[in-house]
LUMTIVEX-630091 format. One record per atom (N, C-alpha, C): atom name; x, y, z; residue in one letter; residue number from 1. Coordinates in nm, 4 decimals, decimal comma. Atoms other than C-alpha are relative to their C-alpha. Layout:
N
atomo=CA	X=X	Y=Y	Z=Z	residuo=A	num=NUM $
...
// end
This chain:
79
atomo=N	X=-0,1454	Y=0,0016	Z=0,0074	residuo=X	num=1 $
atomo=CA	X=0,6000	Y=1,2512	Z=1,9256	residuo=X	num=1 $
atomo=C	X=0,0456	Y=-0,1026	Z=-0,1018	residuo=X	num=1 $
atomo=N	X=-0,0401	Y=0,1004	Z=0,1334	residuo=X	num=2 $
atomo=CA	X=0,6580	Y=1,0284	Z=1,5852	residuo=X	num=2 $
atomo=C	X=0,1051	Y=0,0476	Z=-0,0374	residuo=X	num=2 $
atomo=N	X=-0,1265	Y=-0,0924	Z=0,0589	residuo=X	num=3 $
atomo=CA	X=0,9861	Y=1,1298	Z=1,4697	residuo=X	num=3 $
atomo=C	X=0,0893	Y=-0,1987	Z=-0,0015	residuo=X	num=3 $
atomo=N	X=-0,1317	Y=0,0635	Z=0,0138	residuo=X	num=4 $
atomo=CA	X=1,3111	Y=0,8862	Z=1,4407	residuo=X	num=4 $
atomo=C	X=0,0226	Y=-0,1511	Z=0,0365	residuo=X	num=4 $
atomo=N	X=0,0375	Y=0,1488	Z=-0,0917	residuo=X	num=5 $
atomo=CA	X=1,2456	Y=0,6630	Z=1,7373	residuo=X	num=5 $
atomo=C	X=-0,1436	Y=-0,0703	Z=-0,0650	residuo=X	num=5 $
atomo=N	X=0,1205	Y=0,1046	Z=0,0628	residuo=X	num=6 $
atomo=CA	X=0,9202	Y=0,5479	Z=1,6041	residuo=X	num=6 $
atomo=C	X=0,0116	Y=-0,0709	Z=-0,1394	residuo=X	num=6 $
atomo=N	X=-0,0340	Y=0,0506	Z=0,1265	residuo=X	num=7 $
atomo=CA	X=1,0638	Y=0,4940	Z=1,2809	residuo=X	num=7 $
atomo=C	X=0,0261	Y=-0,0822	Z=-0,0025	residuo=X	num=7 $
atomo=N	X=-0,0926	Y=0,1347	Z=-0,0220	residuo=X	num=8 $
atomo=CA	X=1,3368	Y=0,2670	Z=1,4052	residuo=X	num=8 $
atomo=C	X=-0,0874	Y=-0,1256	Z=0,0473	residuo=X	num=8 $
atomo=N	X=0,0743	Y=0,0904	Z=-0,1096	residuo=X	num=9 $
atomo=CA	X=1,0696	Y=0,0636	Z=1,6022	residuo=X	num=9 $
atomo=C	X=-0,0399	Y=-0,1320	Z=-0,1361	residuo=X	num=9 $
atomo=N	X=0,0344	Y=0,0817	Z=0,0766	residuo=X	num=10 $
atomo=CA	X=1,0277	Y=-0,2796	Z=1,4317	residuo=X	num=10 $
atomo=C	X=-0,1803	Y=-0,0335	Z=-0,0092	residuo=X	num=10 $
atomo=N	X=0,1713	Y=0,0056	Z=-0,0552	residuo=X	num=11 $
atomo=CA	X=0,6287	Y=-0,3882	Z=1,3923	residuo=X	num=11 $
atomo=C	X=0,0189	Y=-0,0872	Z=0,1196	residuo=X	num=11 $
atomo=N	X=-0,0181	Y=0,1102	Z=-0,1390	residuo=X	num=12 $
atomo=CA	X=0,7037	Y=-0,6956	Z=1,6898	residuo=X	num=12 $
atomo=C	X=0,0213	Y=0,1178	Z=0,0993	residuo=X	num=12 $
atomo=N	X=-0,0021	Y=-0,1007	Z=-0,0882	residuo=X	num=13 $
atomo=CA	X=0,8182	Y=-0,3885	Z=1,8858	residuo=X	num=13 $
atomo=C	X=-0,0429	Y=0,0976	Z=0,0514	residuo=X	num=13 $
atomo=N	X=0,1283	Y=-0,0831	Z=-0,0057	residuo=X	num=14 $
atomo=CA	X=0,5762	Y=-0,1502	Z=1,8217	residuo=X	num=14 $
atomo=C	X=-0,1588	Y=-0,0994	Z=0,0950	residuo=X	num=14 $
atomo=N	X=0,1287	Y=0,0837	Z=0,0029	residuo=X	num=15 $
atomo=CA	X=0,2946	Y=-0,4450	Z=1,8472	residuo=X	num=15 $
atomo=C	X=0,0325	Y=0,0326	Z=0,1761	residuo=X	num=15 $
atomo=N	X=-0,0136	Y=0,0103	Z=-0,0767	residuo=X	num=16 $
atomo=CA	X=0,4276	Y=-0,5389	Z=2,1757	residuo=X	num=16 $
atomo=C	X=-0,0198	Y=0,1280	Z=0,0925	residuo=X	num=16 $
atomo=N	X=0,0170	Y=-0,0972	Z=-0,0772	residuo=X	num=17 $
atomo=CA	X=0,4585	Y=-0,2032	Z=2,3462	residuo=X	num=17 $
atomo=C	X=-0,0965	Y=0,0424	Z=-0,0045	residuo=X	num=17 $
atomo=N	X=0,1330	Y=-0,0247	Z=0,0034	residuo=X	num=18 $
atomo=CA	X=0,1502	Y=-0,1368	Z=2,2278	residuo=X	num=18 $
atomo=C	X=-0,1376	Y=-0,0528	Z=0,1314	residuo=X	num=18 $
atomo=N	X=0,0750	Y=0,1290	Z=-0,0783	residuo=X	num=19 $
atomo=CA	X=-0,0311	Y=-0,4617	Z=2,4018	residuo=X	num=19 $
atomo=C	X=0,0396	Y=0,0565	Z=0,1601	residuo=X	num=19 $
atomo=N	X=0,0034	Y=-0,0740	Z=-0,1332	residuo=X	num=20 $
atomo=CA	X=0,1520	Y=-0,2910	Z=2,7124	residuo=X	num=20 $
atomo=C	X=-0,0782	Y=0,1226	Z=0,0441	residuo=X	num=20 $
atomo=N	X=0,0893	Y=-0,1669	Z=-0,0220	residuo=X	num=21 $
atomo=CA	X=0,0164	Y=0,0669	Z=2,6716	residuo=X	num=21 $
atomo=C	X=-0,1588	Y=-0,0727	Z=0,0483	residuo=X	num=21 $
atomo=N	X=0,1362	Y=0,0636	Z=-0,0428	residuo=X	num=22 $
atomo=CA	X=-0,3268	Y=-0,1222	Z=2,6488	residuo=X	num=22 $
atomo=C	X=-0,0314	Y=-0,0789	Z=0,1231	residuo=X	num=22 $
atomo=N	X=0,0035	Y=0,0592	Z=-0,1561	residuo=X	num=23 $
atomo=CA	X=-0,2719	Y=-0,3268	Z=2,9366	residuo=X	num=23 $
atomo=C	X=-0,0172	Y=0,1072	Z=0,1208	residuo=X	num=23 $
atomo=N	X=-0,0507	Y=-0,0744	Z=-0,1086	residuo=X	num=24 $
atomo=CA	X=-0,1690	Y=-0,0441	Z=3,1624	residuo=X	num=24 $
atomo=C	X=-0,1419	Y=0,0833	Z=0,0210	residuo=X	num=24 $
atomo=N	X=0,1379	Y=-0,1259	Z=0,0064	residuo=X	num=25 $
atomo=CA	X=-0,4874	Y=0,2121	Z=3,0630	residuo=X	num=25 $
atomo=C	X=-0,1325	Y=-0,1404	Z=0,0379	residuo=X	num=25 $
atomo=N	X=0,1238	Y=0,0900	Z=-0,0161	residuo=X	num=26 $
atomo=CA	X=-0,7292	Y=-0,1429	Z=3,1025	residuo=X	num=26 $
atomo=C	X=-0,0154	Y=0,0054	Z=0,1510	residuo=X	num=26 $
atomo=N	X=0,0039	Y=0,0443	Z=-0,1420	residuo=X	num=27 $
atomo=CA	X=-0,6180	Y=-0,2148	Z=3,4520	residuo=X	num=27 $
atomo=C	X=-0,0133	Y=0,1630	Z=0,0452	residuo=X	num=27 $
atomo=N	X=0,0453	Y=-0,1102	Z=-0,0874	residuo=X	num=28 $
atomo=CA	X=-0,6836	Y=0,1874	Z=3,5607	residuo=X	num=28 $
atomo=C	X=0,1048	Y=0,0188	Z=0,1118	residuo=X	num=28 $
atomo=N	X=-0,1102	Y=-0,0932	Z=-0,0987	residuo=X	num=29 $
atomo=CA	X=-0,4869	Y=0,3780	Z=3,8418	residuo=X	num=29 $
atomo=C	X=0,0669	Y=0,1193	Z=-0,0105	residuo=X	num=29 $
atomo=N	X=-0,0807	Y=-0,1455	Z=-0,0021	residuo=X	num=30 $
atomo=CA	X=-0,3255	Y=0,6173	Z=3,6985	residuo=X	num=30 $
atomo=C	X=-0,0651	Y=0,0869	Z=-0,0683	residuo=X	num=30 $
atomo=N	X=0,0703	Y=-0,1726	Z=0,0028	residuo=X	num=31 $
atomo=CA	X=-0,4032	Y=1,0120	Z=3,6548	residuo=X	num=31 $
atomo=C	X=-0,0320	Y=0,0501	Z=-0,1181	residuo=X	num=31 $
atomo=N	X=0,0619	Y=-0,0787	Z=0,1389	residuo=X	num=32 $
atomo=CA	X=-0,5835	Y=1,1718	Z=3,3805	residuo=X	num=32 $
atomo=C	X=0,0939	Y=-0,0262	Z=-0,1200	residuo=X	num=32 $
atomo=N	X=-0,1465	Y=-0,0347	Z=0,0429	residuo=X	num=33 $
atomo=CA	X=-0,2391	Y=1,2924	Z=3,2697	residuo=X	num=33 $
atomo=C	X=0,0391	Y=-0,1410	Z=-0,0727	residuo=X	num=33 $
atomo=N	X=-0,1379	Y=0,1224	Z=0,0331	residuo=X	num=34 $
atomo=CA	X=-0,0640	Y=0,9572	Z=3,2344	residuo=X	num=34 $
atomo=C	X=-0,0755	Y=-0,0751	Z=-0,0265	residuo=X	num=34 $
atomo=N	X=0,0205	Y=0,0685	Z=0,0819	residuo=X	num=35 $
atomo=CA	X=-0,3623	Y=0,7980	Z=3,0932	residuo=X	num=35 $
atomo=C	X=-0,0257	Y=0,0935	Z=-0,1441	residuo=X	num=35 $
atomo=N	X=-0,0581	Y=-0,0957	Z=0,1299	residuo=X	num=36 $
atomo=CA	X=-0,3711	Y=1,1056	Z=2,8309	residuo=X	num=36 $
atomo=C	X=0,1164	Y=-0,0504	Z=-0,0661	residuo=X	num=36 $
atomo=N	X=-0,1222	Y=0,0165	Z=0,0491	residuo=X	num=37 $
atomo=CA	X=0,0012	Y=1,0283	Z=2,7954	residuo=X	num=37 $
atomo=C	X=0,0156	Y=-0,1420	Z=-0,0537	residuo=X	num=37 $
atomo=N	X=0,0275	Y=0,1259	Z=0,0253	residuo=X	num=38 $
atomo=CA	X=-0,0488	Y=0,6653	Z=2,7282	residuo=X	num=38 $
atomo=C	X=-0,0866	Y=-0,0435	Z=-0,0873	residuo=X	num=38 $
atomo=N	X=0,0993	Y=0,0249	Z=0,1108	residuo=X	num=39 $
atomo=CA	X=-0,3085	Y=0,7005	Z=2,4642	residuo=X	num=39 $
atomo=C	X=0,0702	Y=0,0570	Z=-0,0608	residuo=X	num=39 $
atomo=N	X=-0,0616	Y=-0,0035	Z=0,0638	residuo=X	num=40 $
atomo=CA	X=-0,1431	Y=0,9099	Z=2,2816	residuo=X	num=40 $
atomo=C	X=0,1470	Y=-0,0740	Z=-0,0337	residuo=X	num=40 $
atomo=N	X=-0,0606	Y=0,0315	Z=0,0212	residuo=X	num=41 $
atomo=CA	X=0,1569	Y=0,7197	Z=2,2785	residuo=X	num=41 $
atomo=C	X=-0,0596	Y=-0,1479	Z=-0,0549	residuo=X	num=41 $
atomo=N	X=0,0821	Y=0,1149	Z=0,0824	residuo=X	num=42 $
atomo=CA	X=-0,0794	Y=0,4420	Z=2,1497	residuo=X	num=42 $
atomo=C	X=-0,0140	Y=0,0171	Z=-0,1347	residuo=X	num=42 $
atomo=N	X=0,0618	Y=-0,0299	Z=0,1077	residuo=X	num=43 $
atomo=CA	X=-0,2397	Y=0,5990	Z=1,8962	residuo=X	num=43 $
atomo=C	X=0,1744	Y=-0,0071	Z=-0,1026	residuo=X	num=43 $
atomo=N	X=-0,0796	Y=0,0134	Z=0,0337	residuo=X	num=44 $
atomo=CA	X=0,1477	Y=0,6421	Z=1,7894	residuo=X	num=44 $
atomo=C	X=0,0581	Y=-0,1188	Z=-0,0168	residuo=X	num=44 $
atomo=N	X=-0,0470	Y=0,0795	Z=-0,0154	residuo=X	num=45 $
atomo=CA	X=0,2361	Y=0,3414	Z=1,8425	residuo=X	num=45 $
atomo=C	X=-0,0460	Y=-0,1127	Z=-0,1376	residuo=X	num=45 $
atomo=N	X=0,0787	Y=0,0721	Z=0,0893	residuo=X	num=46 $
atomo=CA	X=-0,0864	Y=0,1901	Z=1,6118	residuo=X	num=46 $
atomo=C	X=0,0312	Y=0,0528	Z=-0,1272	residuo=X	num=46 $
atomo=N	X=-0,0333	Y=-0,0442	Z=0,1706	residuo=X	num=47 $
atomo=CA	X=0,0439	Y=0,4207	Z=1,3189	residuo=X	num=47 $
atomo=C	X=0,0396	Y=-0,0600	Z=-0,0619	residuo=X	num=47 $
atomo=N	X=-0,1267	Y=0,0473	Z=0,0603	residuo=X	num=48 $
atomo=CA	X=0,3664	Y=0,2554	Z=1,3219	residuo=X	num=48 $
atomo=C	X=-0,0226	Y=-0,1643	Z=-0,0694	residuo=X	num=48 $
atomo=N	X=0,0263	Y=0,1237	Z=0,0889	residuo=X	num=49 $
atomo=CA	X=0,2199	Y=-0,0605	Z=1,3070	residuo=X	num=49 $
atomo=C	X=-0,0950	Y=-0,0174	Z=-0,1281	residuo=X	num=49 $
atomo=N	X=0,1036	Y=-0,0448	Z=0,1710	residuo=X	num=50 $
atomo=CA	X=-0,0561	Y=0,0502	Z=1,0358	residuo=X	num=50 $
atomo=C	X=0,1491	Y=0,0292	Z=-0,0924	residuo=X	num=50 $
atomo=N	X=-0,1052	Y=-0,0384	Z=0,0923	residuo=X	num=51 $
atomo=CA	X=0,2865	Y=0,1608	Z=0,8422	residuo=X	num=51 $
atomo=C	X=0,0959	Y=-0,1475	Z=-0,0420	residuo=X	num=51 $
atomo=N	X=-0,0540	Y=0,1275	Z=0,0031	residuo=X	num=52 $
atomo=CA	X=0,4637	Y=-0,1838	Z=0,8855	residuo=X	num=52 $
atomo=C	X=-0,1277	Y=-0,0983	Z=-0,0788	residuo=X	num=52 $
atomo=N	X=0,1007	Y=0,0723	Z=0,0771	residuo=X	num=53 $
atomo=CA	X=0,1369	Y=-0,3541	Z=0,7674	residuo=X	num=53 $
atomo=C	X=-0,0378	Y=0,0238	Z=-0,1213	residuo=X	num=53 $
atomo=N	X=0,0188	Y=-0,0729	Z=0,1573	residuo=X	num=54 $
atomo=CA	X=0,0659	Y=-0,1078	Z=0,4835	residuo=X	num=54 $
atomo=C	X=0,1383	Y=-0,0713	Z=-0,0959	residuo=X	num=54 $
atomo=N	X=-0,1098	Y=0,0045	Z=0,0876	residuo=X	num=55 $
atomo=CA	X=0,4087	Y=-0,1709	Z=0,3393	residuo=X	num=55 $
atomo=C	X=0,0226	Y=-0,1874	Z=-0,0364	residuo=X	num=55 $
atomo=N	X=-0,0063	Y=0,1498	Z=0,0423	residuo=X	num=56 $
atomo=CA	X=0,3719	Y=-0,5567	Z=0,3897	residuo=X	num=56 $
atomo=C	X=-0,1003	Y=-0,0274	Z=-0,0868	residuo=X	num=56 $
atomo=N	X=0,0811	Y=0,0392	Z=0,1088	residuo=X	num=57 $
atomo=CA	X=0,0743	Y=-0,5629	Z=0,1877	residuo=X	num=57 $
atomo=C	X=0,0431	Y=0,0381	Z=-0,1160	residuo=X	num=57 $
atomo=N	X=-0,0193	Y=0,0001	Z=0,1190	residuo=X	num=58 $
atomo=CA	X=0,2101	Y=-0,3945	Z=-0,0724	residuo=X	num=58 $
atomo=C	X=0,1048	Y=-0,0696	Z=-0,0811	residuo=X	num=58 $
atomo=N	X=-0,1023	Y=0,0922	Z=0,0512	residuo=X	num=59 $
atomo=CA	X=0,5092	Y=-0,6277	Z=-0,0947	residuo=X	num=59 $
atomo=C	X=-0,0597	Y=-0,1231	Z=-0,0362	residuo=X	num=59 $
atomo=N	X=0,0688	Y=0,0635	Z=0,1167	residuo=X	num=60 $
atomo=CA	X=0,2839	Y=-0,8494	Z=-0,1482	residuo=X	num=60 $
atomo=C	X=-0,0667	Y=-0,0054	Z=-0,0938	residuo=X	num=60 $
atomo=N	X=0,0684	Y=-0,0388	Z=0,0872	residuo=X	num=61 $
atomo=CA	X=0,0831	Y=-0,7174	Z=-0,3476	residuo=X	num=61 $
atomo=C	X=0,0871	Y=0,0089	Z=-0,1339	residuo=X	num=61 $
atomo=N	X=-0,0805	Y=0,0042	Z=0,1043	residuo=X	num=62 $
atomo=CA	X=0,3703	Y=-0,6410	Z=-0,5767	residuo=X	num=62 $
atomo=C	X=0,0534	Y=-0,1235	Z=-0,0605	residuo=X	num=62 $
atomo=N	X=-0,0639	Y=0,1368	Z=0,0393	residuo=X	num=63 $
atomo=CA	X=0,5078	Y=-1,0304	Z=-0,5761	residuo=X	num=63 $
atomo=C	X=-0,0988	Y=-0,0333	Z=-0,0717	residuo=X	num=63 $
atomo=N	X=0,1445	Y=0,0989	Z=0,0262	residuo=X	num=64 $
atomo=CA	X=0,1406	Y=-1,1504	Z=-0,6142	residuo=X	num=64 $
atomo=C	X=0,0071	Y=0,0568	Z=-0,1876	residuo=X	num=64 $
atomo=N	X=0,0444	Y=-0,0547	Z=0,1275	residuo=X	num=65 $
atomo=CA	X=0,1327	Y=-0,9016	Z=-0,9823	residuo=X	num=65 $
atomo=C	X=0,1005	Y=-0,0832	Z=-0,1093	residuo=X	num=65 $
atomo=N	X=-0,0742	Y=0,0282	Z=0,0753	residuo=X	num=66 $
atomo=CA	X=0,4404	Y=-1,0086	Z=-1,0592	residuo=X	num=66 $
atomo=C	X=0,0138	Y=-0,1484	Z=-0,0546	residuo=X	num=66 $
atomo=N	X=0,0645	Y=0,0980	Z=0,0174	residuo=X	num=67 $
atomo=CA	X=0,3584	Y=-1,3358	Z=-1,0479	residuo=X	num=67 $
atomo=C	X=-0,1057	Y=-0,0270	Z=-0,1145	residuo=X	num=67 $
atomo=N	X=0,1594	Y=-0,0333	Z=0,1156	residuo=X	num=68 $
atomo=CA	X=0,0352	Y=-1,2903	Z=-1,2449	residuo=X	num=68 $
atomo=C	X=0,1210	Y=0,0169	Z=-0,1398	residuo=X	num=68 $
atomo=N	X=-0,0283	Y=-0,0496	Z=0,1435	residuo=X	num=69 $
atomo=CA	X=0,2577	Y=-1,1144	Z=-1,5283	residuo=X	num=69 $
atomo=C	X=0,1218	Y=-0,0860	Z=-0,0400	residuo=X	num=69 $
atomo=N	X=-0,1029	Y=0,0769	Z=0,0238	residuo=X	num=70 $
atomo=CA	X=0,5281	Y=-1,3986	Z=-1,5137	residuo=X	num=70 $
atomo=C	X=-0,0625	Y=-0,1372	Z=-0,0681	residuo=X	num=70 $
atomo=N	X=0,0643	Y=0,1239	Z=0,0877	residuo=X	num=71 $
atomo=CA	X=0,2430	Y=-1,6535	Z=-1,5965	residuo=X	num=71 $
atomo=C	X=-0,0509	Y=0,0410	Z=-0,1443	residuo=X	num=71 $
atomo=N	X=0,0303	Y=-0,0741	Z=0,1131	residuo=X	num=72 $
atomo=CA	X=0,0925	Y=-1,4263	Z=-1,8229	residuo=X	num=72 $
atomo=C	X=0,0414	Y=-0,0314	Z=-0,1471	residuo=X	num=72 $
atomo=N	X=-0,0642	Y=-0,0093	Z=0,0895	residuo=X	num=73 $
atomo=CA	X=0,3784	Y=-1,4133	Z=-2,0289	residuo=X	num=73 $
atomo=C	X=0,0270	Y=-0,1773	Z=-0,0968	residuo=X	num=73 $
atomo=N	X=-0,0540	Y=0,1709	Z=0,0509	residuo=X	num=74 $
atomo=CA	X=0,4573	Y=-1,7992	Z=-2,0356	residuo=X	num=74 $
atomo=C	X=-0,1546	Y=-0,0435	Z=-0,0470	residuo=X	num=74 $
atomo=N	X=0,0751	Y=0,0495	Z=0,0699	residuo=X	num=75 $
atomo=CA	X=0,1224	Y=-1,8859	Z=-2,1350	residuo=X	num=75 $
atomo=C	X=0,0097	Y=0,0810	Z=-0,1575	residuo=X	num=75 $
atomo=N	X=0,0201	Y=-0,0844	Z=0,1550	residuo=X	num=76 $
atomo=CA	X=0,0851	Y=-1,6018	Z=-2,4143	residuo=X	num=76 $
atomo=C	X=0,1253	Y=-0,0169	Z=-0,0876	residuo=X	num=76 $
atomo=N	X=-0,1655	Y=-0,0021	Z=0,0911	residuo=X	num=77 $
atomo=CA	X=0,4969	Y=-1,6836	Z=-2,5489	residuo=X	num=77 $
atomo=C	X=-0,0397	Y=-0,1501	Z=-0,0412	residuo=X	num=77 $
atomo=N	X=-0,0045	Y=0,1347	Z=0,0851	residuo=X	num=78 $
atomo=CA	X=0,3895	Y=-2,0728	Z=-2,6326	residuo=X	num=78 $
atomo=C	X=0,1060	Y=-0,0856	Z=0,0568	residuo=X	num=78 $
atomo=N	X=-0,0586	Y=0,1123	Z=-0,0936	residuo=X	num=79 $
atomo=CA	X=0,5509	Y=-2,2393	Z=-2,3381	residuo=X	num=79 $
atomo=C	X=-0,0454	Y=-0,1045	Z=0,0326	residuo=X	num=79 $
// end
């Protein structure tokens, strides 16, 4: 079920509900079903935060270049 709501979900919010899902399926009790339903809503849950992490690396990744090509320049201009 990834759609809208998972979008909106911040990574702290995702993380967190996550750490619950995992809690709930560790400690056991409940039915096939509703630990079925609880993994998958994991596995959803770990996307969102794989998507929040992906996008932070590449923000840095992008500062880190830009960086690089800001020294770049000032050494190679005769600063």
């Amino acid at each position: 079920m990834t759609g809208k709501v998972e979008e909106a979900l911040g990574y702290e919010q995702a993380r967190d509900e996550l750490i619950e899902v995992v809690g709930r399926l560790e400690a056991g009790g409940t039915t096939l079903e509703e630990s079925l339903a609880l993994w998958e809503r994991g596995e959803e849950l770990a996307k969102v935060c794989r998507r929040w992490l992906d996008g932070a690396r590449a923000r840095l990744d992008a500062a880190l270049a830009e960086e690089e090509a800001e020294d770049g320049q000032e050494k190679s201009g005769g600063g």
